[in-house]
LOSE-517326 format. One record per atom (N, C-alpha, C): residue in one letter; atom name; x, y, z. Coordinates in steps of 0.1 Angstrom, whole numbers, plus 5000, padded with zeros to 4 digits. Each point is the difference from the previous one (the first is absolute). Example, Ala and Ser with C-alpha at 12.3 -4.5 7.8 and 13.67 -1.06 7.14 Angstrom:
2
NODE res atom    x    y    z
NODE   a    N 5132 4943 5078
NODE   a   CA 4991 5012 5000
NODE   a    C 5009 5012 5000
NODE   s    N 4996 5011 4993
NODE   s   CA 5009 5011 5000
NODE   s    C 4992 5011 5008
END
This chain:
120
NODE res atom    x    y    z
NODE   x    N 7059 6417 8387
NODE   x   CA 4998 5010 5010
NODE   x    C 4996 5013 4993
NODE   x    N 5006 4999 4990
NODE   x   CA 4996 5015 4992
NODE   x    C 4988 5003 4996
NODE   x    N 4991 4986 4997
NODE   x   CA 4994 4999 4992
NODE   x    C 4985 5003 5012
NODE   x    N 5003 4995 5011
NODE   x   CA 4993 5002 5010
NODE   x    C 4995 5012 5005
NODE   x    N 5013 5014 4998
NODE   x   CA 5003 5009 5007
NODE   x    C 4992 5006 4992
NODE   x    N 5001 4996 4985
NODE   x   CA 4993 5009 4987
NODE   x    C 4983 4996 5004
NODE   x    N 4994 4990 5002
NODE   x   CA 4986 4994 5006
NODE   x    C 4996 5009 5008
NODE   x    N 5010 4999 5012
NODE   x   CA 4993 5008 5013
NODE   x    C 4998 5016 4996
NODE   x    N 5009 5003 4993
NODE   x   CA 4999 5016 4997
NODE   x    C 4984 5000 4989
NODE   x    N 4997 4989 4989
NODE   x   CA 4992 5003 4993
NODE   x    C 4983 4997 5007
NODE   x    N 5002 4992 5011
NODE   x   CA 4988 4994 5009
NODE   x    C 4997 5017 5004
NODE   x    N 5013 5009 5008
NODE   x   CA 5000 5010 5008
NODE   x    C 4988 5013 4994
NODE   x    N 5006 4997 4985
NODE   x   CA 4991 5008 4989
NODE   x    C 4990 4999 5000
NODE   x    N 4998 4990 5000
NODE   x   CA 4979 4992 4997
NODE   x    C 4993 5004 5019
NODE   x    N 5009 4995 5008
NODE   x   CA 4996 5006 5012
NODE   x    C 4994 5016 5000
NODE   x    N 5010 5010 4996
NODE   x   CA 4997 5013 4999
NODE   x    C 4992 5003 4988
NODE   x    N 4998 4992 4991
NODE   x   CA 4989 5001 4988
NODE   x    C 4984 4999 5012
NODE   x    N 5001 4989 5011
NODE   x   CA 4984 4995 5002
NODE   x    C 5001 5007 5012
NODE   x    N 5009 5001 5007
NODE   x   CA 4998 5008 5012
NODE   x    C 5003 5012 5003
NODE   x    N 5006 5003 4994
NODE   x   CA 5009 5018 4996
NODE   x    C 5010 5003 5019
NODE   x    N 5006 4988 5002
NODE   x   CA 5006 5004 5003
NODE   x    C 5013 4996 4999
NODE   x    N 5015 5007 5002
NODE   x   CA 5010 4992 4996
NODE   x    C 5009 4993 5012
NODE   x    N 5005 4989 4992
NODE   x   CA 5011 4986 5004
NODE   x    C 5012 5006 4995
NODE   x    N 5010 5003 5008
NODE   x   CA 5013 4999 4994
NODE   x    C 5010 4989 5000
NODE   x    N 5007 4998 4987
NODE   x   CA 5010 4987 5003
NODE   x    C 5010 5006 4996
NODE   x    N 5010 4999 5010
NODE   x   CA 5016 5012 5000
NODE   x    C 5008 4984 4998
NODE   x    N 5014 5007 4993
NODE   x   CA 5007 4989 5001
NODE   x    C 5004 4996 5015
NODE   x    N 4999 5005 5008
NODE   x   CA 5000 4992 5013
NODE   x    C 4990 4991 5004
NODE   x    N 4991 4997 4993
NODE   x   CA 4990 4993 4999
NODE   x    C 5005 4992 4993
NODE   x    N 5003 4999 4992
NODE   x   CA 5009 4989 4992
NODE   x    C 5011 4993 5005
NODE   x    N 5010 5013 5007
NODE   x   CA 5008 4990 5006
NODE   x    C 4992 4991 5012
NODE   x    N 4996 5002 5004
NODE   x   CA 4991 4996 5016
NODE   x    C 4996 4984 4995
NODE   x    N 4995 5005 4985
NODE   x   CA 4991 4983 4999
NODE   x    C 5011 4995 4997
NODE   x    N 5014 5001 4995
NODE   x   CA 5009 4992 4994
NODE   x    C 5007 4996 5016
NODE   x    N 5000 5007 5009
NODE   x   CA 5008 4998 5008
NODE   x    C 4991 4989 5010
NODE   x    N 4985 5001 5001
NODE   x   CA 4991 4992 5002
NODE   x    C 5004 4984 4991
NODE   x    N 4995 5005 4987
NODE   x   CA 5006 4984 4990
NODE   x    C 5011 4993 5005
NODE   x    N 5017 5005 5004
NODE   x   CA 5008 4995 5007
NODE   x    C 4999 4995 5009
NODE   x    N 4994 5004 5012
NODE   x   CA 4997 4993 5015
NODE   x    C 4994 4988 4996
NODE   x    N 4984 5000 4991
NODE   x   CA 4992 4988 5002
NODE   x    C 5012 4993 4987
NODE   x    N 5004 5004 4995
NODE   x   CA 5010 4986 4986
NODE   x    C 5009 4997 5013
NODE   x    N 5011 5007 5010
NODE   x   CA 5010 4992 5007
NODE   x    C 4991 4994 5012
NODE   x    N 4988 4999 5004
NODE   x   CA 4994 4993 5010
NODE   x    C 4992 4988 4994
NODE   x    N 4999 4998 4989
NODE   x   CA 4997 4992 4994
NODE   x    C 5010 4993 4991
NODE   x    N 5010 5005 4997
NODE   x   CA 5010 4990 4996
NODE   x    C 5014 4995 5013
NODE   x    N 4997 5007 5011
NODE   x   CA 5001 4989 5015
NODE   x    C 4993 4993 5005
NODE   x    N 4986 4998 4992
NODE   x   CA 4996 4990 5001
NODE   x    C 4997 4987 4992
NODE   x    N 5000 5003 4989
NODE   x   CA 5007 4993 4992
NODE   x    C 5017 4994 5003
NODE   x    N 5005 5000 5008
NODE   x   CA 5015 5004 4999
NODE   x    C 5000 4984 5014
NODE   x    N 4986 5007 5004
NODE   x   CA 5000 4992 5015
NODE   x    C 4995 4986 4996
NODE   x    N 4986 5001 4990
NODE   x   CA 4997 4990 4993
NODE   x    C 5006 4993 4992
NODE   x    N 5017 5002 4993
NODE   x   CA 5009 4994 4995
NODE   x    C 5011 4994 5010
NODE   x    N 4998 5005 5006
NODE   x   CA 5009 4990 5013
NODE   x    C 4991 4990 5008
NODE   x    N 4986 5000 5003
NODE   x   CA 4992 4992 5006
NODE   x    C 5003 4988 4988
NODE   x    N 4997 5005 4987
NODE   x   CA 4997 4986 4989
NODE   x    C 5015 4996 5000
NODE   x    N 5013 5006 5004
NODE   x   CA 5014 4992 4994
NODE   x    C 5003 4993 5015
NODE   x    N 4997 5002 5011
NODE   x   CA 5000 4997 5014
NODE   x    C 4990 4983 4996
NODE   x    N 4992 5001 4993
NODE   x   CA 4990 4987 5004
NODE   x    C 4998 4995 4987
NODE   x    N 5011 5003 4987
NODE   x   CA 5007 4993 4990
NODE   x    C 5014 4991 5007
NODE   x    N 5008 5010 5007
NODE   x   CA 5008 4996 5006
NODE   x    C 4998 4989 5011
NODE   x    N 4985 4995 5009
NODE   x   CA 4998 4992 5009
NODE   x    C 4995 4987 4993
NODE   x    N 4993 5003 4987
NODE   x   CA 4998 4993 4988
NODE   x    C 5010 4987 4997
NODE   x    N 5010 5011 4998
NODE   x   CA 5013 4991 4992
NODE   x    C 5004 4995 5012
NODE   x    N 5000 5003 5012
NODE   x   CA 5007 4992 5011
NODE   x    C 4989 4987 5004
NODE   x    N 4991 5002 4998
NODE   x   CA 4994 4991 5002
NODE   x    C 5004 4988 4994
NODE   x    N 4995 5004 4981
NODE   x   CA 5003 4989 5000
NODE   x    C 5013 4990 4994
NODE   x    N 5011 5013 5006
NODE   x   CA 5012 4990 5001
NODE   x    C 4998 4991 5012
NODE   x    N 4992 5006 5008
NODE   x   CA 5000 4991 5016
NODE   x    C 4989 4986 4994
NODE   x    N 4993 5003 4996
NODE   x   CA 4991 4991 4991
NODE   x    C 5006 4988 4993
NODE   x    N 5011 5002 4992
NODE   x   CA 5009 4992 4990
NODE   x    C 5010 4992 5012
NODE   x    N 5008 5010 5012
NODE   x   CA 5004 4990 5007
NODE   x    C 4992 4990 5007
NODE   x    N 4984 5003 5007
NODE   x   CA 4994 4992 5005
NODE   x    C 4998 4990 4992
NODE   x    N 4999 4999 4986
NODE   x   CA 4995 4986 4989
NODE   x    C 5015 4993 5006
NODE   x    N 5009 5003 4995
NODE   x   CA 5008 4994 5002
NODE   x    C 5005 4994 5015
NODE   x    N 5000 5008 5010
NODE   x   CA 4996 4993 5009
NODE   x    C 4987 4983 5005
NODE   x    N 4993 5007 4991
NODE   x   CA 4987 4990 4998
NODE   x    C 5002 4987 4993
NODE   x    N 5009 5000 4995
NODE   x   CA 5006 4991 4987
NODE   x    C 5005 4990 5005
NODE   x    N 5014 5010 5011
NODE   x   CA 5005 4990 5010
NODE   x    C 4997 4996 5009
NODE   x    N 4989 5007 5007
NODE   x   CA 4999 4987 5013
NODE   x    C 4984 4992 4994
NODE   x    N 4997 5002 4987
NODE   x   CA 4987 4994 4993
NODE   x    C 5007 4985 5001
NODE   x    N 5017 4998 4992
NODE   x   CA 5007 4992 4999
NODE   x    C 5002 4991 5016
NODE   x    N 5005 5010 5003
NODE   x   CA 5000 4994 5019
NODE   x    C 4986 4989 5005
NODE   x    N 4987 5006 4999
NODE   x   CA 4989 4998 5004
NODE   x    C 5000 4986 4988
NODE   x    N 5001 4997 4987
NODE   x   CA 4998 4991 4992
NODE   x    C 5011 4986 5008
NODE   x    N 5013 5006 4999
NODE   x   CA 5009 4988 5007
NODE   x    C 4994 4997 5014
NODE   x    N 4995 5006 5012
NODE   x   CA 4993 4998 5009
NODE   x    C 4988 4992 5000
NODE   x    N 4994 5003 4992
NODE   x   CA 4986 4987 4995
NODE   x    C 5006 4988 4994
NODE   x    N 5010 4999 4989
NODE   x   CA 5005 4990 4999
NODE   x    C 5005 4992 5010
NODE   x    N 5008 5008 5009
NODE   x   CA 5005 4991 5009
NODE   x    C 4990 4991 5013
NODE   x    N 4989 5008 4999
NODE   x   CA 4986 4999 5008
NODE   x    C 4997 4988 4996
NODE   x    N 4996 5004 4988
NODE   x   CA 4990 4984 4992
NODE   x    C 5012 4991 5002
NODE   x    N 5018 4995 4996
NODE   x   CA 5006 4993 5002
NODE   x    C 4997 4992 5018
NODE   x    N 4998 5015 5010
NODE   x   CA 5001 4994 5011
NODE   x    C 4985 4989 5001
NODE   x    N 4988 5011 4994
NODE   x   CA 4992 4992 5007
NODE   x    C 4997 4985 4990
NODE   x    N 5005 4998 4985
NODE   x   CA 5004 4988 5002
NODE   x    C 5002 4989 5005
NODE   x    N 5011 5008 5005
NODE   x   CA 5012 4987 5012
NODE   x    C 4988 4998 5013
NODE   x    N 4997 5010 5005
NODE   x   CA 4991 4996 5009
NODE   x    C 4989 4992 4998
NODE   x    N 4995 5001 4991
NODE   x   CA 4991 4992 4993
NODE   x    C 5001 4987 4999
NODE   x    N 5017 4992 4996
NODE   x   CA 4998 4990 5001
NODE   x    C 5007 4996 5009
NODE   x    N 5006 5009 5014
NODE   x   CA 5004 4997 5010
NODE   x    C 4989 4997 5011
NODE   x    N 4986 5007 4994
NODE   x   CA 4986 4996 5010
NODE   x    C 4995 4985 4993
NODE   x    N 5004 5000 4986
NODE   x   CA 4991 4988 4999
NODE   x    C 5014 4987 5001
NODE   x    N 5012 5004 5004
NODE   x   CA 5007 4990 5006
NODE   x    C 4997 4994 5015
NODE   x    N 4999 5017 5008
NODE   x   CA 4991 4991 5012
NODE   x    C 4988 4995 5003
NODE   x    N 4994 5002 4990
NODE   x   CA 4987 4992 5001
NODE   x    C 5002 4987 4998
NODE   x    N 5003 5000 4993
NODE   x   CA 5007 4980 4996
NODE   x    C 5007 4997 5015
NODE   x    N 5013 5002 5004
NODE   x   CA 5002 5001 5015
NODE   x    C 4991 5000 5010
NODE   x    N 4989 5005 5001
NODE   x   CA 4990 5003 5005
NODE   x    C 4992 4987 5002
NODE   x    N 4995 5000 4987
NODE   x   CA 4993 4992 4997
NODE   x    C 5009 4982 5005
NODE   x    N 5017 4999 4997
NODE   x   CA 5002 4988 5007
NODE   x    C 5001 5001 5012
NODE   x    N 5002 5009 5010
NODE   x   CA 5001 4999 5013
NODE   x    C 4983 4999 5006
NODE   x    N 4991 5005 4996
NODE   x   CA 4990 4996 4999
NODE   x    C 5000 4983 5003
NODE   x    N 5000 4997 4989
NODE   x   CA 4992 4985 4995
NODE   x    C 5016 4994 5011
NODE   x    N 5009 5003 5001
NODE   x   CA 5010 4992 5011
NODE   x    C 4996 4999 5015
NODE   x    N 4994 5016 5001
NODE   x   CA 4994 5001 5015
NODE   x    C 4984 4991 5002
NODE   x    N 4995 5000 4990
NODE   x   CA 4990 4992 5000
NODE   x    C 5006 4983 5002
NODE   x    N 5008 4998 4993
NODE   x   CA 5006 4984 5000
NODE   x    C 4999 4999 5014
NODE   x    N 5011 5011 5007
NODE   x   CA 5008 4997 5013
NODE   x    C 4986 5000 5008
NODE   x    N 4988 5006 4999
NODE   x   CA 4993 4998 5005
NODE   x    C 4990 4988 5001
NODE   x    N 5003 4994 4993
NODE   x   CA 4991 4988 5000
NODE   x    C 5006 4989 5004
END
């Protein structure tokens, strides 16, 4: 800031050097810019402030996720298991049906060739 204050005063110089006329910089000019510097550093580190809570807000939705993530595998695990013994039991059923269709076919097949007898 000082170094600033020392700038503007020596620019002030070169001004009155090419234009002959003068710029004054009073320390109230100095305070003014410092008190300026303050406003924009605390309106900009509330926003930064705001932008540290947006990133820990949706770090924080992050990690909930994927704890919710970890329980859905595991959910997924168990009725994957469910769905596996259900197809087993499927293919077992259709099996049995399988050779409960090709038992009545033979049935079929003698009631058939009986009804034909009885018919002749």
């Amino acid at each position: 800031m000082g170094k600033v204050h020392n700038m503007v005063t020596t620019v002030c110089e070169i001004y009155f050097q090419q234009m002959r006329r003068h710029v004054y910089v009073t320390p109230k000019s100095y305070l003014a810019f410092i008190a300026m510097y303050k406003d924009e550093y605390a309106k900009k580190y509330a926003l930064i402030d705001i932008d540290e809570q947006n990133i820990n807000n949706g770090l924080e939705k992050l990690a909930g996720a994927s704890a919710q993530i970890e329980e859905l595998k595991i959910d997924l695990k168990k009725e994957d298991a469910k769905l596996k013994e259900a197809s087993e039991s499927t293919d077992r059923m259709l099996k049995d049906l399988d050779v409960e269709n090709k038992k009545a076919d033979i049935k079929s097949k003698e009631v058939a060739q009986v009804t034909e007898a009885c018919m002749e």
